[in-house]
C-alpha positions in Angstrom: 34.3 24.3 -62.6 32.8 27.4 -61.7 33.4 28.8 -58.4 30.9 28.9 -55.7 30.5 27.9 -52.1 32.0 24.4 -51.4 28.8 22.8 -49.4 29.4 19.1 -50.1 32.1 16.3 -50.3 31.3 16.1 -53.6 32.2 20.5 -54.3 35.2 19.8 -52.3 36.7 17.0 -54.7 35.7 19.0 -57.5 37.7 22.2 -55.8 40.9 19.6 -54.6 41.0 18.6 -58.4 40.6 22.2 -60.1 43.5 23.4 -57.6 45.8 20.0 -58.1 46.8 21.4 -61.5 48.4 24.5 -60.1 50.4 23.1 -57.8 52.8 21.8 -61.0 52.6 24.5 -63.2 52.1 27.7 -60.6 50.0 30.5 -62.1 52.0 34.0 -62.3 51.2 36.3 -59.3 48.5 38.9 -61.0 46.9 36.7 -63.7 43.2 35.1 -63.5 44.8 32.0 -63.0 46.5 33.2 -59.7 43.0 34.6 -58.4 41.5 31.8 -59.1 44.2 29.3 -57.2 43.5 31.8 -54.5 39.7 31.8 -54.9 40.0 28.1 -55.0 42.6 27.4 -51.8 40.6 29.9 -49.5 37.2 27.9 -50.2 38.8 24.5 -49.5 40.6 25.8 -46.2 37.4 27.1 -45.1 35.4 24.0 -45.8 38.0 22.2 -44.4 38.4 24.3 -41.2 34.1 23.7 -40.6 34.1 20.0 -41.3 37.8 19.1 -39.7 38.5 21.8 -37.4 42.3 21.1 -35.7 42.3 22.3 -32.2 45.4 24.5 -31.4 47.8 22.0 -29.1 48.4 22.2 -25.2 50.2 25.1 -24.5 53.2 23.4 -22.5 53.3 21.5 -26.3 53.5 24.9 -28.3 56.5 25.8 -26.2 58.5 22.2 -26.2 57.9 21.8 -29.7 59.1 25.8 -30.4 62.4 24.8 -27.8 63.0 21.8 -29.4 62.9 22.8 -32.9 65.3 26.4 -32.4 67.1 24.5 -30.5 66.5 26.5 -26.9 67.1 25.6 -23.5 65.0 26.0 -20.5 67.7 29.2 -20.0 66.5 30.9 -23.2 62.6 30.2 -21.9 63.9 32.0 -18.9 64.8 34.8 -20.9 61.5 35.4 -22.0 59.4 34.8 -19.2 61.9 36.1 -16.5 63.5 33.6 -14.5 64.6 30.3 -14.4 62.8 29.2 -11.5 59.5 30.0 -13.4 60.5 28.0 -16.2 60.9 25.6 -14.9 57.7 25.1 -12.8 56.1 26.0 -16.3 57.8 23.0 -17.9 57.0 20.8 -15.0 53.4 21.8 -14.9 53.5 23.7 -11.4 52.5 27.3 -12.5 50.2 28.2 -15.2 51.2 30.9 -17.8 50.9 34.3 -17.2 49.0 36.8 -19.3 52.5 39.0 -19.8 54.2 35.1 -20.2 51.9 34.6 -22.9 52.7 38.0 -24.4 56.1 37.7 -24.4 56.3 34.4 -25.9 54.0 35.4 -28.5 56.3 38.4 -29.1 59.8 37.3 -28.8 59.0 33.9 -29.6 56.1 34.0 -32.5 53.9 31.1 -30.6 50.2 31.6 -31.3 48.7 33.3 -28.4 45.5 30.8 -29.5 47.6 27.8 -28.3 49.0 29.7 -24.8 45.9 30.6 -23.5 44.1 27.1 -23.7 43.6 26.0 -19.8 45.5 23.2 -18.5 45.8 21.0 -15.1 49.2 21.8 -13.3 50.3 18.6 -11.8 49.1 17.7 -8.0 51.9 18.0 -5.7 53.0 15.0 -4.1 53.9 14.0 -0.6 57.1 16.0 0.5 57.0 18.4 -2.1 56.2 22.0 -0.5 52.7 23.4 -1.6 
């Protein structure tokens, strides 16, 4: 296949089967066959970031999911955004992130600033809970 702009389902099959045959004998870094895997994988992720775009997750799930799987506590989110009383309310959907909060966990914690900054609904307060 020669290489060229991936504009149909039928260019993008072509590219997924040219690029299947690297994946069990990998190309040596350097070689023609290297630029071409790299040729080839930077096409498909572009045609498939147009036609199937993901959207970055909630940002209270970028931070559970980063907790959960490093194995941190509430405490160590505290850490980072500077109390424990603010993350909490983060957690429990009471106060937004702040611009510095989303620094610092983009900083300390490597979370995509792309998936902090996506707006989000804090919870309504119920009855009895102060305002």
């Amino acid at each position: 296949m020669k290489i060229r702009p991936i504009r149909t389902e039928t260019d993008y099959d072509e590219a997924l089967g040219e690029i299947a045959q690297y994946f069990d004998d990998e190309p040596a870094p350097g070689t023609p066959a290297a630029d071409r895997f790299d040729l080839l994988a930077t096409l498909i992720e572009a045609y498939e970031n147009r036609h199937w775009p993901i959207d970055p997750p909630h940002p209270l799930a970028a931070i559970e999911h980063h907790m959960r799987t490093h194995h941190y506590t509430q405490a160590d989110l505290a850490k980072v955004i500077g109390s424990r009383s603010r993350a909490s309310e983060i957690l429990n959907r009471r106060r937004h992130l702040t611009l510095d909060m989303v620094w610092q966990l983009n900083r300390k914690w490597g979370i995509p600033a792309e998936s902090l900054i996506k707006p989000y609904r804090l919870k309504q307060a119920s009855r009895g809970d102060p305002a």
